[in-house]
KEKE-3310 file (N, C-alpha, C; in steps of 0.2 Angstrom, whole numbers, plus 5000, padded with zeros to 4 digits):
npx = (6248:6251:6253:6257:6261:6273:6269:6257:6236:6235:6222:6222:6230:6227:6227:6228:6218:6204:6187:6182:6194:6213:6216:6225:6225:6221:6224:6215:6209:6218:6223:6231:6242:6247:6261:6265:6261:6263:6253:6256:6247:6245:6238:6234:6222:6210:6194:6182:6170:6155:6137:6120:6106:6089:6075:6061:6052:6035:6031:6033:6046:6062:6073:6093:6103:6119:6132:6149:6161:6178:6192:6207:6223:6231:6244:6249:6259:6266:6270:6272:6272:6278:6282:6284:6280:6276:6270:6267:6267:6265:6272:6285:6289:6290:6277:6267:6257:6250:6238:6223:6207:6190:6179:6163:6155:6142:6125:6128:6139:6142:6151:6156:6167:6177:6189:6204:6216:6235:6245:6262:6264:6258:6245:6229:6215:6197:6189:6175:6171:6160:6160:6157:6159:6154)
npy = (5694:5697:5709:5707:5714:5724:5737:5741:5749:5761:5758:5744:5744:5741:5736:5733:5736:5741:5736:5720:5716:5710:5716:5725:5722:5737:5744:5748:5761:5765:5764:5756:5757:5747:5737:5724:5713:5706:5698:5696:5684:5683:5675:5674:5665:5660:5652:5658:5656:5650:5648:5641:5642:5637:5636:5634:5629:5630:5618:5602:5601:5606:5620:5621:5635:5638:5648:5656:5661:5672:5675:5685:5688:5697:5699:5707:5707:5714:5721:5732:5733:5745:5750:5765:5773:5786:5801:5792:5785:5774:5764:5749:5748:5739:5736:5734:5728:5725:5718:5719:5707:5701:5690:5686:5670:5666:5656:5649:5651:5665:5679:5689:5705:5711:5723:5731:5740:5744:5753:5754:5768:5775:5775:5771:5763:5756:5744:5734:5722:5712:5697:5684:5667:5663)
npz = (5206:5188:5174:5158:5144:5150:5148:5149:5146:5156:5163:5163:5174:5187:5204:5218:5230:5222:5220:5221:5218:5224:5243:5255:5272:5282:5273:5267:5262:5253:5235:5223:5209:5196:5189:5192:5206:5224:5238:5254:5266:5283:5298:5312:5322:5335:5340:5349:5355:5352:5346:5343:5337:5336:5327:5324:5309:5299:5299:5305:5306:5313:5314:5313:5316:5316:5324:5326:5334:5332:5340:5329:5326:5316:5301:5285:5271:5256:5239:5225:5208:5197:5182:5178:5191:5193:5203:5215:5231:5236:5226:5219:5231:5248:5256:5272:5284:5300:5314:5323:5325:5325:5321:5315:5311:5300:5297:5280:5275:5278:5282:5294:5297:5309:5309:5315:5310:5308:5298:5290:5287:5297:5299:5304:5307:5312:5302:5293:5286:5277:5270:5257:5255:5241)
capx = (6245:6255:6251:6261:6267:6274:6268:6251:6236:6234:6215:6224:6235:6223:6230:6226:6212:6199:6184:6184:6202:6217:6217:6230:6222:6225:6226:6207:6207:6222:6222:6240:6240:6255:6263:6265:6260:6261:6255:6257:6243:6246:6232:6230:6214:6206:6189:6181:6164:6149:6128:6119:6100:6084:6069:6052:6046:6027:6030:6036:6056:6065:6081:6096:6109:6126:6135:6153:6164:6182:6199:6214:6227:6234:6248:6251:6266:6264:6274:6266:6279:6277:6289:6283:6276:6274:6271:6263:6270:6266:6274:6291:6289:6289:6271:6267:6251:6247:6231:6220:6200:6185:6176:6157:6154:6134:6125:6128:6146:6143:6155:6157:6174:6178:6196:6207:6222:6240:6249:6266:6265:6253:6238:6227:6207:6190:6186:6171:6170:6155:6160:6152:6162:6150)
capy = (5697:5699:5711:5708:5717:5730:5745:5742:5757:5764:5756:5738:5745:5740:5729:5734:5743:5740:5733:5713:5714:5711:5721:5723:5724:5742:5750:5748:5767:5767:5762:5757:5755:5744:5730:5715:5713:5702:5700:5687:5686:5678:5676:5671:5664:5656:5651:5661:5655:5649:5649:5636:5644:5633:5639:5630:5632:5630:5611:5600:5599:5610:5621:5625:5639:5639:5656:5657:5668:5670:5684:5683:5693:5696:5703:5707:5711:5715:5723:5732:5734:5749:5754:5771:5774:5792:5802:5785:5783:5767:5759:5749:5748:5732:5736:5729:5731:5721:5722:5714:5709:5697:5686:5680:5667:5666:5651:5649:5654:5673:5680:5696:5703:5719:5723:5736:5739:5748:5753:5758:5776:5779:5776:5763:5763:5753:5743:5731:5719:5705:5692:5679:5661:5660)
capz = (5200:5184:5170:5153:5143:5155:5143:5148:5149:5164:5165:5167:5180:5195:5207:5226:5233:5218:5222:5218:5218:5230:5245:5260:5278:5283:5265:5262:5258:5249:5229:5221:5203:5196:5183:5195:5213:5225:5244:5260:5273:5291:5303:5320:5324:5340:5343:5356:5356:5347:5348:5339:5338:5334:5325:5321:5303:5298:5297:5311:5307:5318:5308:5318:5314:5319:5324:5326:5333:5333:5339:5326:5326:5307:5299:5279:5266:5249:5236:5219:5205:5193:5179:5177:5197:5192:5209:5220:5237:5239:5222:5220:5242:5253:5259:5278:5289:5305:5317:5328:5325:5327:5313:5317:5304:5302:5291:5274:5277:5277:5285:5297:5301:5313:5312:5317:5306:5306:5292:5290:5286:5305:5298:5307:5309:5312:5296:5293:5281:5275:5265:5257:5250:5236)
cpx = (6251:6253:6254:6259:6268:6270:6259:6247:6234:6225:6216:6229:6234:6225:6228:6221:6206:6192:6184:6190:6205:6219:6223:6225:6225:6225:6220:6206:6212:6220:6230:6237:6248:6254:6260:6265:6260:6257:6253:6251:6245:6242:6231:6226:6213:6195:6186:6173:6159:6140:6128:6112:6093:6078:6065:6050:6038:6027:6034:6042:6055:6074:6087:6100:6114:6129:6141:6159:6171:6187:6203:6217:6231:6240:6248:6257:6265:6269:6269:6274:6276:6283:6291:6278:6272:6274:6268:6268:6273:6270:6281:6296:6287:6284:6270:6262:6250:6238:6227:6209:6197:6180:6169:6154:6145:6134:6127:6134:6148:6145:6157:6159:6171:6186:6198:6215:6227:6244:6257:6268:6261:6247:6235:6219:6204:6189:6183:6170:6164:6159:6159:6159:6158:6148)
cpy = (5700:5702:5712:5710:5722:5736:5744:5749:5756:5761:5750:5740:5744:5734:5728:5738:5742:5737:5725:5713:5712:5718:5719:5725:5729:5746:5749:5756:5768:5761:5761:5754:5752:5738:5725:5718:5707:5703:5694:5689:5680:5679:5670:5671:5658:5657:5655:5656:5653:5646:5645:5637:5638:5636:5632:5632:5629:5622:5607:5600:5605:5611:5624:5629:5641:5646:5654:5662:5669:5676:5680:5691:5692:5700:5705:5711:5709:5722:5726:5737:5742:5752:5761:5774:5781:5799:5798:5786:5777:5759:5757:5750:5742:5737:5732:5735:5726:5724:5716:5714:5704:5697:5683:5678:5664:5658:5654:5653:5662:5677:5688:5700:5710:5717:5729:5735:5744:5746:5755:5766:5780:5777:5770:5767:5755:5750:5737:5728:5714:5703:5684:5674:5662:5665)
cpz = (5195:5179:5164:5146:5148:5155:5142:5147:5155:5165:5165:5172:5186:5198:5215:5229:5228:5221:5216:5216:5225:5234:5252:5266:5280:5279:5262:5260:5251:5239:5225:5215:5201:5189:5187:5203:5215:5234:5251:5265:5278:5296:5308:5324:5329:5338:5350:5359:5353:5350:5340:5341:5335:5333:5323:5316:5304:5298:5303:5309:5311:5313:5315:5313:5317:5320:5326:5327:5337:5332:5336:5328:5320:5306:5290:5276:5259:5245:5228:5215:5200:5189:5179:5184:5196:5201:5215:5223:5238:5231:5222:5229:5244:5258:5265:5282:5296:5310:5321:5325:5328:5322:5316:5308:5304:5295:5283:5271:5273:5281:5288:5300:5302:5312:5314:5316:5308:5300:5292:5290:5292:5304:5302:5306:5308:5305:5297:5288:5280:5270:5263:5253:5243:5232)
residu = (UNK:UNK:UNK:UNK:UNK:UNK:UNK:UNK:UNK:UNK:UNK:UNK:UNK:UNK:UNK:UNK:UNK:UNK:UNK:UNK:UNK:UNK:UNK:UNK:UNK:UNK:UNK:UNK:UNK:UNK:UNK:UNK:UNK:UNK:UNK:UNK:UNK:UNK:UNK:UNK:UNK:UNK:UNK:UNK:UNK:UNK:UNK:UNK:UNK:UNK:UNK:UNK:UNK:UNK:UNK:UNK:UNK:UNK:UNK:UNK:UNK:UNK:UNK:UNK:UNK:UNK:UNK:UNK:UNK:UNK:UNK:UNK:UNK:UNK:UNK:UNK:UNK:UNK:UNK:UNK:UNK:UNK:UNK:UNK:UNK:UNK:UNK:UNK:UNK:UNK:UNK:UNK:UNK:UNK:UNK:UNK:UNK:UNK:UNK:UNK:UNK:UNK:UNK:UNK:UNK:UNK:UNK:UNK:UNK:UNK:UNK:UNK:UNK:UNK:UNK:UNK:UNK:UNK:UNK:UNK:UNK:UNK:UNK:UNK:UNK:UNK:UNK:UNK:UNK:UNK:UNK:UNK:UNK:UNK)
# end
């Protein structure tokens, strides 16, 4: 994400942590405001298992629904530029979090992740996310 001119105001400066923005795994509380960002994600995912359920509607068909459910182990690096940082921690920093979780992907490709993150400054926790493609 790049914001030009540089001399933006400070209400274009959202770049990480916003909602419907780019977030880093691990830095869901944190909020970094900046010029230019960028950030790499790496995820190692297996297959663990899957269920494929079968219901009867009111009419003779029969509907299945696929369930899927998968452990990765992730990492991320991400960078957020800022000319004017002011007292931000995390601005003008080669950002990096890693962690481990498990994805069940339900029909209609809505998507239901548990992970467990670290950050580099100590911080780790439990976070939960839905997310839908569409």
């Amino acid at each position: 994400m790049l914001n030009l001119p540089f001399n933006q105001p400070f209400y274009n400066k959202s770049l990480f942590g916003y909602y419907g923005y780019i977030f880093m795994r691990g830095y869901e509380y944190y909020v970094i405001d900046g010029d230019a960002g960028i950030v790499g994600r790496a995820t190692l995912q297996h297959e663990l298992f899957n269920i494929t359920t079968n219901m009867h509607t009111g009419t003779k068909k029969q509907v299945s629904y696929p369930f899927r459910f998968y452990g990765k182990l992730y990492g991320d690096l991400g960078y957020a530029y800022s000319e004017d940082p002011g007292n931000s921690l995390l601005n003008n920093k080669l950002l990096h979090s890693w962690g481990l979780g498990f994805d069940m992907v339900a029909p209609y490709d809505v998507i239901f992740k548990v992970e467990y993150s670290f950050n580099q400054f100590g911080g780790n926790g439990l976070f939960i996310h839905l997310v839908s493609d569409f």
